[in-house]
C-alpha positions as CSV (number, residue, x, y, z in Angstrom):
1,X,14.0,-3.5,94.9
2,X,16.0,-4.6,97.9
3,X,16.6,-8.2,98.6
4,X,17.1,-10.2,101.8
5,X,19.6,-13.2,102.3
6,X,16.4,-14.9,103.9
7,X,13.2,-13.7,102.5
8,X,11.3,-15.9,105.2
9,X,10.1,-13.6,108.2
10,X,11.7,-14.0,112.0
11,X,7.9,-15.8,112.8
12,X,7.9,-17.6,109.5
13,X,11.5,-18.8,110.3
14,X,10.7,-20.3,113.6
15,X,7.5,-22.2,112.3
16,X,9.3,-24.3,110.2
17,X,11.9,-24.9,112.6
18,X,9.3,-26.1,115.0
19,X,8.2,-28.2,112.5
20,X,11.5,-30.2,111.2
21,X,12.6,-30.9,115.4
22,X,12.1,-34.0,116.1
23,X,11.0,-35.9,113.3
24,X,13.2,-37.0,110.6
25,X,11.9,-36.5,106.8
26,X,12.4,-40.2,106.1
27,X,10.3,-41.2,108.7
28,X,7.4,-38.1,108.2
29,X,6.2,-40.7,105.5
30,X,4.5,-42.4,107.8
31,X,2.4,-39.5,109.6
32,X,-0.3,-40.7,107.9
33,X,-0.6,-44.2,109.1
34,X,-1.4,-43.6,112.9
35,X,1.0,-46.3,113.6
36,X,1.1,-47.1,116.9
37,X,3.9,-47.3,119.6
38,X,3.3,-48.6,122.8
39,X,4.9,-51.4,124.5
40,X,0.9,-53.2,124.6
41,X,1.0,-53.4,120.8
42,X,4.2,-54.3,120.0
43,X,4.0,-57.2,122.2
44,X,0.4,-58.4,121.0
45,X,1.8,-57.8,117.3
46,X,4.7,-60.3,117.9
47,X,2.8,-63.2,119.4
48,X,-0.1,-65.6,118.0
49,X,1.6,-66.4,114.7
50,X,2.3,-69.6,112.9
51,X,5.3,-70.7,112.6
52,X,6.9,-70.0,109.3
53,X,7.4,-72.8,106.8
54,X,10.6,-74.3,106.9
55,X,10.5,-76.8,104.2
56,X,13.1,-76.5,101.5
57,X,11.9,-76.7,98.3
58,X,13.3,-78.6,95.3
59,X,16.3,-77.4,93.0
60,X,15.1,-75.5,90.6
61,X,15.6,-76.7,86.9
62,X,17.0,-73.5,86.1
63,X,19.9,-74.2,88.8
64,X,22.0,-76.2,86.6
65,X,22.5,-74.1,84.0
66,X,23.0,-71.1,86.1
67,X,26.1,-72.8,87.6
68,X,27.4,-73.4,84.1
69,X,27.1,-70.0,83.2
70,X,28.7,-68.8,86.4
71,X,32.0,-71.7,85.2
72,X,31.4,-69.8,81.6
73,X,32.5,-66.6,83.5
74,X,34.6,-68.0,85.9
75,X,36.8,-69.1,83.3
76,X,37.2,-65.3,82.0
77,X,38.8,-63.5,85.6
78,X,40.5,-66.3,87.3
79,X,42.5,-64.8,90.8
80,X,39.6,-61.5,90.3
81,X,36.3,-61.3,93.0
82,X,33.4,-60.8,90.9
83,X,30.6,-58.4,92.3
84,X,27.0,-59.0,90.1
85,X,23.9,-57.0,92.4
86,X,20.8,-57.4,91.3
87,X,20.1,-53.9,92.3
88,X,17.7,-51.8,94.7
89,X,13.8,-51.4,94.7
90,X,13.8,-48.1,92.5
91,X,10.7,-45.0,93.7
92,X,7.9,-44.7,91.5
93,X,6.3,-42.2,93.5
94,X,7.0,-40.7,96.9
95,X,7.2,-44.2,99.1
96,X,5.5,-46.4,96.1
97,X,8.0,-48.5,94.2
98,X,8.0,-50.3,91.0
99,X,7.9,-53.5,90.9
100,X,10.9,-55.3,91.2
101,X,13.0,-56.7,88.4
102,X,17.1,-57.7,89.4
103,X,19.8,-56.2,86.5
104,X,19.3,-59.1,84.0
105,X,23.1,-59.8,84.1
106,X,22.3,-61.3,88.2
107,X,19.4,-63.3,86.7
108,X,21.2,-64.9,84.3
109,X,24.2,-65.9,86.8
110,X,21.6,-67.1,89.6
111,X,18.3,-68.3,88.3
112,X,16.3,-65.3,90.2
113,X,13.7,-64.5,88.2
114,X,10.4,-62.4,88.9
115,X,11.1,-60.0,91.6
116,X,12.8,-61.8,94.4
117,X,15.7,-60.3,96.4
118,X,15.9,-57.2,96.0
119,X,19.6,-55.7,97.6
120,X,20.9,-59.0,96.6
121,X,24.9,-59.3,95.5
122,X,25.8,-62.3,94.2
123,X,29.6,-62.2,95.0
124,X,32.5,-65.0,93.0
125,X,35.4,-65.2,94.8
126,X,38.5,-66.6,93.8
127,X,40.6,-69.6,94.3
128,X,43.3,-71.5,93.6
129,X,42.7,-72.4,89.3
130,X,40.8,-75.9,89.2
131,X,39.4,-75.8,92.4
132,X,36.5,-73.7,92.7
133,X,32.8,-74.5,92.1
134,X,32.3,-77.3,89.0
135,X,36.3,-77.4,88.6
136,X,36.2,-73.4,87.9
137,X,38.3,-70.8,89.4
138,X,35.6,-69.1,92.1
139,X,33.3,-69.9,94.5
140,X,29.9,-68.1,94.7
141,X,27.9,-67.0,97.4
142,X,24.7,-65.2,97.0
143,X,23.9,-62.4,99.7
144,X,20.6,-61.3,100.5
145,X,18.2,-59.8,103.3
146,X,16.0,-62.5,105.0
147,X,12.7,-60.8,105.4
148,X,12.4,-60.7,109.1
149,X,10.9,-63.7,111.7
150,X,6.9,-63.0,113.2
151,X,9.1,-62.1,116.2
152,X,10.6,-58.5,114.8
153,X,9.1,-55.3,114.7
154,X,9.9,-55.3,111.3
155,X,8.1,-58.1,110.1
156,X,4.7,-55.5,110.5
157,X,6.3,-51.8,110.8
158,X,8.2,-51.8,107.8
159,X,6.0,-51.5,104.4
160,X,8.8,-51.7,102.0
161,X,10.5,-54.9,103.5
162,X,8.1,-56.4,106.2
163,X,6.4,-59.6,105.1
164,X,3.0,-58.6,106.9
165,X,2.8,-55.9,103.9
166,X,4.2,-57.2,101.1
167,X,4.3,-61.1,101.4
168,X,6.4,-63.8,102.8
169,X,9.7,-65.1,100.3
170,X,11.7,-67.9,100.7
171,X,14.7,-67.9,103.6
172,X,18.2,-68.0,103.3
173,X,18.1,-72.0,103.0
174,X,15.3,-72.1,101.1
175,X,16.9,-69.9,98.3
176,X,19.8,-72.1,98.8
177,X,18.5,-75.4,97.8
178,X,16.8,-74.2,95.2
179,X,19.4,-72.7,93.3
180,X,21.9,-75.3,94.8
181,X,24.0,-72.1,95.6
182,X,25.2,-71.2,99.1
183,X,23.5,-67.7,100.5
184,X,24.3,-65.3,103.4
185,X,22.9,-62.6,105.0
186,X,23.1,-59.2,103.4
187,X,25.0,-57.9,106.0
188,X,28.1,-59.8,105.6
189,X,28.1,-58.9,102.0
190,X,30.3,-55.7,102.5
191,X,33.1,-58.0,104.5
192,X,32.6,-60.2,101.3
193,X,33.4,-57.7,98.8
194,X,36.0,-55.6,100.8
195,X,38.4,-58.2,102.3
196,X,41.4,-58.3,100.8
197,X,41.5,-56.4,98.3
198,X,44.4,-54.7,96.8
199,X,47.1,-54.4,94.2
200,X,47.5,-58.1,93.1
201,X,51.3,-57.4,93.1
202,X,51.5,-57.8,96.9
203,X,49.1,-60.6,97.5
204,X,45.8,-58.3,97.5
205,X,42.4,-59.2,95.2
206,X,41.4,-57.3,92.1
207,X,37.9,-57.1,92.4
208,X,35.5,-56.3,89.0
209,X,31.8,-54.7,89.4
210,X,28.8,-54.9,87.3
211,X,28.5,-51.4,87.7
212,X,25.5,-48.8,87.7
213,X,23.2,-51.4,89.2
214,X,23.3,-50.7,93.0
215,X,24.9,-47.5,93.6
216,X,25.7,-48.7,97.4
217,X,27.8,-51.1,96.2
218,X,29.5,-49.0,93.3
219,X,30.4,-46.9,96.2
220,X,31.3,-49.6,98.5
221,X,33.9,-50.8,95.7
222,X,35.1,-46.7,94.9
223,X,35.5,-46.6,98.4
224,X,38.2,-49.8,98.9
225,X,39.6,-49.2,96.0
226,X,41.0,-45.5,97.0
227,X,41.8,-46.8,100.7
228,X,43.7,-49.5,99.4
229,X,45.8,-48.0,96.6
230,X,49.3,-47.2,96.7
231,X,49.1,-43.7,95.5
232,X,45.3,-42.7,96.5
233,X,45.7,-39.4,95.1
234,X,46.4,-40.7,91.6
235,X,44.0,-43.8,91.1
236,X,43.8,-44.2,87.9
237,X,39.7,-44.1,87.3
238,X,39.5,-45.2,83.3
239,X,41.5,-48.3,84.4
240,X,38.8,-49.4,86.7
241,X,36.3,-48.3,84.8
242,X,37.8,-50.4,82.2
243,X,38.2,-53.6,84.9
244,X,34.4,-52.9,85.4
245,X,33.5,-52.4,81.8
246,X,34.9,-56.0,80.6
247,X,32.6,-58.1,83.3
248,X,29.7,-56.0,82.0
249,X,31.0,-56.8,78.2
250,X,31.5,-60.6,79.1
251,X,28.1,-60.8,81.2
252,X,26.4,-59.7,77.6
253,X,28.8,-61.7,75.8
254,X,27.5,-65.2,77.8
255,X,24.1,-64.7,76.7
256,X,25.0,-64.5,72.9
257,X,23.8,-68.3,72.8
258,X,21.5,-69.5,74.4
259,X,21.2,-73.2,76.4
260,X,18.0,-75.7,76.1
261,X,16.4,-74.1,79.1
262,X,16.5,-70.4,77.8
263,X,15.0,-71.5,74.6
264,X,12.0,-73.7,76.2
265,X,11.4,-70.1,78.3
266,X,11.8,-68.1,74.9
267,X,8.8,-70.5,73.4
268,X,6.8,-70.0,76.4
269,X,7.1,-65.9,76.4
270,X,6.2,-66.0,72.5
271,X,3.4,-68.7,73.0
272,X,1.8,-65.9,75.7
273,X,2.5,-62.9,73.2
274,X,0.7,-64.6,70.5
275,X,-2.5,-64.8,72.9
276,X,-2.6,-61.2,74.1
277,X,-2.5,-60.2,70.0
278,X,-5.3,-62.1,69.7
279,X,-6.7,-60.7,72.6
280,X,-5.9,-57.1,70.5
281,X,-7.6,-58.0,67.8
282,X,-11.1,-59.4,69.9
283,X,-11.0,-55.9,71.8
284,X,-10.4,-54.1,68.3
285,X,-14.4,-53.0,67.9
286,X,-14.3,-51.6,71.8
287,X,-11.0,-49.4,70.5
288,X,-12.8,-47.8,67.3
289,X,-15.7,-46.6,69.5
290,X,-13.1,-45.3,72.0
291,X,-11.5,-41.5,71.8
292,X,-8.6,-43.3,73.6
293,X,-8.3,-46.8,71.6
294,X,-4.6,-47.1,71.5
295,X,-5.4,-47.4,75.2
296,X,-8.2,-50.3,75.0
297,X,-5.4,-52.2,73.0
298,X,-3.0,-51.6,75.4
299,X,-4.3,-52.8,78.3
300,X,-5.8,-55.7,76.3
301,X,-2.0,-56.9,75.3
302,X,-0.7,-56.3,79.4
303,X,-3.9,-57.9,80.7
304,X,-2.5,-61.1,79.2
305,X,0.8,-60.2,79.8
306,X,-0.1,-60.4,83.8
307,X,-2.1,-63.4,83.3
308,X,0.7,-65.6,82.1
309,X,4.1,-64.0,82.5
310,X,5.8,-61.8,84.6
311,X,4.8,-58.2,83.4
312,X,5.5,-56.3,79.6
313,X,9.2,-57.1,78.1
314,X,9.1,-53.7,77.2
315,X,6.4,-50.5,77.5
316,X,3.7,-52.0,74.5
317,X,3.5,-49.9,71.3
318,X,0.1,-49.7,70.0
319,X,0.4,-47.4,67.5
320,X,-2.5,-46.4,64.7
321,X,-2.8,-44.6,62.1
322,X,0.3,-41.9,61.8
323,X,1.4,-42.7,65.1
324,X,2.8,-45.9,63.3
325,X,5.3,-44.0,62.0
326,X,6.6,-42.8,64.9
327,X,9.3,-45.6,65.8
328,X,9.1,-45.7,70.0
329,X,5.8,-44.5,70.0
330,X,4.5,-45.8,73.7
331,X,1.8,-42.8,74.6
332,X,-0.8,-45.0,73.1
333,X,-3.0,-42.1,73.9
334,X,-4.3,-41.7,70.2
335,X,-7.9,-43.3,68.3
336,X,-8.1,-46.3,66.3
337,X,-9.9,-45.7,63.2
338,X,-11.5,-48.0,60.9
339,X,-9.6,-47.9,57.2
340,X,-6.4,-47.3,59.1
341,X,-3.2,-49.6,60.2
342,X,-2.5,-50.7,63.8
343,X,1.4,-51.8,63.9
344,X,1.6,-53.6,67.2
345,X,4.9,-54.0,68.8
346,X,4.7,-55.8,71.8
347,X,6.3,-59.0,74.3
348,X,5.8,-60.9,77.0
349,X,8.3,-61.3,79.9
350,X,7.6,-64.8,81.4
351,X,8.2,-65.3,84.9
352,X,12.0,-66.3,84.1
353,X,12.4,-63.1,82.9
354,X,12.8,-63.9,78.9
355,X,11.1,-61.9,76.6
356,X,9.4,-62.1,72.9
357,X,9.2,-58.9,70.5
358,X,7.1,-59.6,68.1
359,X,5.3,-57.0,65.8
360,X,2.3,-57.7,63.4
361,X,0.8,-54.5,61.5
362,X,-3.4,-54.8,61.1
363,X,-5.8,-53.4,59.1
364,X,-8.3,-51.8,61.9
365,X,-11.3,-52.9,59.7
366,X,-10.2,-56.3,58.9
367,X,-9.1,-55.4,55.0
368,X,-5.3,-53.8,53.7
369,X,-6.4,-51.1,51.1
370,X,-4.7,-51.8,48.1
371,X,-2.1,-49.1,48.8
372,X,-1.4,-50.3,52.4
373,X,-1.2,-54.0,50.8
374,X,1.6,-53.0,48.5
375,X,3.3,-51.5,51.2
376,X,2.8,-54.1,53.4
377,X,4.1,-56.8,50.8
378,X,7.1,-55.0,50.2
379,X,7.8,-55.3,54.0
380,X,6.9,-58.9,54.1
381,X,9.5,-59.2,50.5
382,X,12.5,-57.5,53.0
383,X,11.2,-59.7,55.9
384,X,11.4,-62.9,54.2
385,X,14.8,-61.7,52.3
386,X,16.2,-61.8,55.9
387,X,15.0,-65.0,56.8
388,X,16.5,-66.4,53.8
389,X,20.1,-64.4,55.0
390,X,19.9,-66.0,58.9
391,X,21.9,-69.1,58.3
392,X,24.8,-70.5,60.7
393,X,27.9,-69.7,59.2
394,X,26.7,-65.9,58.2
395,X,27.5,-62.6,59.3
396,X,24.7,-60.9,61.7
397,X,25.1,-57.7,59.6
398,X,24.0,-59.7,56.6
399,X,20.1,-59.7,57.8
400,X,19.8,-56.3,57.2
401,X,21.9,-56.1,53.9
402,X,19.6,-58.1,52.6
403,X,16.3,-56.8,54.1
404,X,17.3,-53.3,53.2
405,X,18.3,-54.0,50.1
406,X,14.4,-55.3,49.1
407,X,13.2,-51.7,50.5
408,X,15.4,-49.6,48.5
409,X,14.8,-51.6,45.6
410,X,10.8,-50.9,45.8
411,X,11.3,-47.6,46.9
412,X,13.5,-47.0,44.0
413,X,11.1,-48.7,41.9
414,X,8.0,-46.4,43.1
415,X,10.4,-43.7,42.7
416,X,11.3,-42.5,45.7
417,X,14.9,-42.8,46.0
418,X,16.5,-39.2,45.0
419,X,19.8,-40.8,43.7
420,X,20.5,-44.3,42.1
421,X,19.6,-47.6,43.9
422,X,23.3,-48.4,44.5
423,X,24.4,-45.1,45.4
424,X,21.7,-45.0,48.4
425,X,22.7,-48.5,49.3
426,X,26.3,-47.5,49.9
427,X,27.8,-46.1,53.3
428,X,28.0,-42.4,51.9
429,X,24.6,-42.8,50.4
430,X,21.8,-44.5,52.7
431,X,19.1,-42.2,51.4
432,X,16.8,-45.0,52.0
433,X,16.9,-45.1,56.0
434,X,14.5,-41.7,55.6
435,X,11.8,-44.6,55.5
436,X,13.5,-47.2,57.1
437,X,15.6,-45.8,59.9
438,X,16.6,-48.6,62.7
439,X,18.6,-52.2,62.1
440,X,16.9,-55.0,61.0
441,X,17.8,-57.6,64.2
442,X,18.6,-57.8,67.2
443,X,19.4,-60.3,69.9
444,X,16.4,-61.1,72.1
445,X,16.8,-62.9,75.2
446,X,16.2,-61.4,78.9
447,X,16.8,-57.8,77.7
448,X,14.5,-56.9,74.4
449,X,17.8,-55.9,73.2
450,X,20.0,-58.4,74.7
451,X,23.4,-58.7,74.5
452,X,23.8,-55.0,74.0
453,X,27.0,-54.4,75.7
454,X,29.0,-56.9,73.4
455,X,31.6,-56.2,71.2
456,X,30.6,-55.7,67.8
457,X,33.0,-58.2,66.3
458,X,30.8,-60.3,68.4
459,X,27.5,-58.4,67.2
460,X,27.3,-56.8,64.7
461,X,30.0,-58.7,62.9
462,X,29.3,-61.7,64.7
463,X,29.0,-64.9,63.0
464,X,25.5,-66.7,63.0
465,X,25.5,-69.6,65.3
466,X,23.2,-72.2,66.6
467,X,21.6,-71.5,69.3
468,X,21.3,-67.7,69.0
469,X,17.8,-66.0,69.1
470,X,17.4,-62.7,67.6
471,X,14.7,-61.0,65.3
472,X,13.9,-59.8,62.1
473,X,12.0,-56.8,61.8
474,X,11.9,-54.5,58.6
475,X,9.6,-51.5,58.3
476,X,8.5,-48.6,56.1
477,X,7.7,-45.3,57.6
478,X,5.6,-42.8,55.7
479,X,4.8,-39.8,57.8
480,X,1.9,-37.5,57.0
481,X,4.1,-34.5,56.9
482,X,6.8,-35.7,54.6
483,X,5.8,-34.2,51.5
484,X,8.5,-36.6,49.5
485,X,6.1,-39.0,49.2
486,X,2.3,-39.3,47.2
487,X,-0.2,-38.5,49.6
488,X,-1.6,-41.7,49.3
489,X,1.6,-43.3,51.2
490,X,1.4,-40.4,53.8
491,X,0.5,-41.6,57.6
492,X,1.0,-45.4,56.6
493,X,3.8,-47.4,58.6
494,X,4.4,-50.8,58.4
495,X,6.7,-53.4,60.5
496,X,6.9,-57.0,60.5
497,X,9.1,-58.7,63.4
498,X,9.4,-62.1,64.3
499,X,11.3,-63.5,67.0
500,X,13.9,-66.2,65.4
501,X,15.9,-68.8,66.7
502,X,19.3,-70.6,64.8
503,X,19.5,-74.4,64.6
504,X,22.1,-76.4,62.6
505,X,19.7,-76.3,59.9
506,X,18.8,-72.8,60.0
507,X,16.2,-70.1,61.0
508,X,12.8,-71.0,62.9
509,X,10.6,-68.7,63.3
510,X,9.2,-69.0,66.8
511,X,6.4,-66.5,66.1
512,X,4.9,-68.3,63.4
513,X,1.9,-68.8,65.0
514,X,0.8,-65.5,64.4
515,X,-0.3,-65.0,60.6
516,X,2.1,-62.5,58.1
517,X,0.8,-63.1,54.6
518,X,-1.6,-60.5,53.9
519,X,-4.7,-63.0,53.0
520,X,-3.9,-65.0,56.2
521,X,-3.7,-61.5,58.2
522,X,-7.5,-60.6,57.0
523,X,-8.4,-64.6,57.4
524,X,-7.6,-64.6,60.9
525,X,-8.8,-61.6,62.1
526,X,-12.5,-62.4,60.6
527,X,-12.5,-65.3,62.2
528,X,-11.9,-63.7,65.4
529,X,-14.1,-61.2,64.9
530,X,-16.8,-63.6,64.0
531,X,-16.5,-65.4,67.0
532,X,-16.7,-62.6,69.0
């Protein structure tokens, strides 16, 4: 068989030359809108509008706080320029994008919450020690676009950033007073991050990046960073990743505890999440009679989720049956039969961006079988054994020592374990995380996992302190194919979480509202499905 360099024809070749003259691909997008062009249009389109509201609306509560935090980090890279972007509108499809949600690190250091500004880079530059904003060692100016004035062509040509498609949002002084932080223009955010900048040794600015955000801007900072080094050919690129890595690590770090505010938004996200698992459990007849009920519970949890927060904290898992077993099981696309379990696992973001996690597991036909109850307690036992560990002067690891500990002990008791309870409870042992495979807590806050890039003397090892909110969240996993266990265990799985938050005199549960005892389980849900 012979082959050609170009197996398109002389003809073939030609046509789709014709066809890529003229018009760029970015711009072929819009082929289907029959947009027009003429001078006649443009001018009617840009006249006959009201005037835009100019009022400036009060500080936000949130403001306050934010500033502290940004003193908080201020206080960690005094004489270093701080670069925090919220990030870029990310492609679902083609020219749909997802909605927008900024890098949770910028939230937290501005107040943004829901999906305003995206592009924005909140920028800390530094200053003499003492006095930058709130006595700190920066100043901080947030850059973002302006959506453009009723007299731009923009304002009803562009669908991803004109306001006549997607909406007005507040100006430049508008976002000012209400987070009480000075804002520019986008455009003068590359001058912002680039002046300056050099080897600290002869008077230049070392400048840190929340990295992987925006890739625009992590090449923007690449970019100075090799012009202004001494030896560009040997930058050395650990180091800076390094630089970068530690304001990621202390962004994390910050959010370890969280103020009055954060906690009155972590109520409100778990007050929401408790009314879309009722909602579950009103919709639960509808998701027996349907070959797709994982789906009908599903979009009964988001429904609420849209009604009174933001969006999901995280994709819902509505798992049944076997599928409950399956730890990150988010297809949802399986049935919900009566006599089986429903583990739930599913949060609320609230329009501040906070989140609850909070996992109940149901019996689909109101009643625990007497097998799925004595699983289920055992659970509850290791759930209960954790809240009893949470208290202010522990170790974070301790939760799960002693949550894990209850499991192993029934499963050794039901005679499961293939080698002596303390032998699977040590470090070369663990036999027991074949039923119980993922940690027992963790911090909960504007990412479901929050604080993940912290140092684990800080996690892991961390000392329980007020004001932290984390959760608690032992399971037991049977699959139907492990042949380890009777048969009767197989395709059962079972997970308890609440969402808990540290005060000087220990654990509250902030999910309490939902019921965990097994009699108060079946109470509730008869009620509800009386009333329905």
């Amino acid at each position: 068989m012979t082959t050609d360099a170009n197996p398109l024809t002389t003809a073939d070749a030609s046509g789709l030359e014709e066809l890529s003259e003229g018009q760029p691909l970015d711009d072929r997008v819009n082929n289907r809108s029959q947009k027009p062009s003429n001078e006649a249009y443009k001018a009617f389109m840009a006249t006959g509008w009201a005037d835009d509201d100019a009022a400036l609306p009060a500080r936000a509560e949130v403001a306050a706080h934010a500033a502290q935090r940004r003193r908080a980090l201020s206080e960690r890279f005094p004489g270093e320029r701080l670069v925090i972007p919220a990030g870029p509108l990310k492609v679902r499809s083609n020219d749909t994008d997802y909605r927008f949600r900024p890098h949770s690190g910028f939230a937290h250091m501005t107040g943004l919450g829901l999906d305003q500004e995206p592009d924005a880079i909140l920028v800390l530059d530094p200053v003499e020690p003492g006095t930058g904003d709130d006595g700190g060692n920066h100043t901080a100016v947030l850059y973002f676009r302006p959506l453009a004035g009723t007299d731009s062509e923009e304002f009803y040509s562009n669908a991803r950033y004109g306001a006549f498609w997607i909406g007005s949002r507040l100006g430049l002084e508008q976002v000012s007073a209400l987070l009480d932080l000075p804002t520019r223009h986008l455009d003068e955010a590359e001058t912002a991050i680039t002046s300056n900048v050099g080897d600290p040794k002869f008077g230049g600015i070392s400048v840190r990046l929340l990295r992987k955000v925006d890739e625009m801007v992590d090449a923007l900072v690449d970019t100075v960073r090799y012009n202004t080094a001494m030896d560009p050919e040997n930058v050395d690129l650990s180091a800076l990743d390094a630089l970068d890595g530690e304001l990621t690590e202390a962004l994390s770090e910050l959010r370890l505890i969280k103020d009055e505010w954060e906690v009155e938004q972590m109520k409100a996200a778990v007050a929401a999440t408790v009314n879309g698992f009722t909602e579950v459990i009103k919709a639960l007849p509808r998701a027996i009679s349907h070959p797709r009920g994982e789906r009908v519970v599903e979009g009964a949890f988001f429904a609420r989720a849209r009604e009174e927060g933001n969006d999901l904290g995280y994709d819902t898992i509505a798992a049944a049956g076997n599928n409950a077993t399956v730890l990150h099981w988010i297809r949802n696309n399986g049935t919900v039969n009566a006599g089986e379990l429903l583990l739930l696992d599913a949060g609320v973001e609230a329009d501040s961006l906070y989140t609850a996690d909070i996992t109940r597991t149901v019996p689909v036909n109101g009643s625990y079988s007497p097998v799925q109850r004595k699983i289920y307690q055992a659970v509850l036992d290791a759930a209960d054994a954790g809240f009893a560990a949470a208290k202010p002067g522990a170790k974070f690891r301790d939760v799960h020592a002693a949550a894990v500990r209850v499991l192993a002990e029934r499963l050794d008791s039901w005679g499961l374990l293939p080698v002596p309870l303390e032998e699977a409870l040590s470090s070369e042992g663990q036999q027991h995380r074949r039923w119980m495979p993922h940690g027992t807590s963790h911090h909960l806050g504007m990412d479901v996992h929050d604080c993940a890039q912290a140092r684990k003397d800080l996690y892991l090892d961390g000392i329980i302190t007020e004001g932290m909110v984390f959760t608690i969240e032992p399971g037991l996993y049977f699959k139907d194919e492990d042949l380890t266990v009777p048969e009767e265990y197989r395709g059962i799985g079972v997970r308890i979480e609440d969402d808990i938050l540290i005060t000087a005199d220990g654990p509250v549960n902030l999910s309490a509202a939902l019921p965990r005892n097994p009699e108060d389980v079946e109470n509730w849900m008869a009620g509800l499905y009386a009333a329905e």
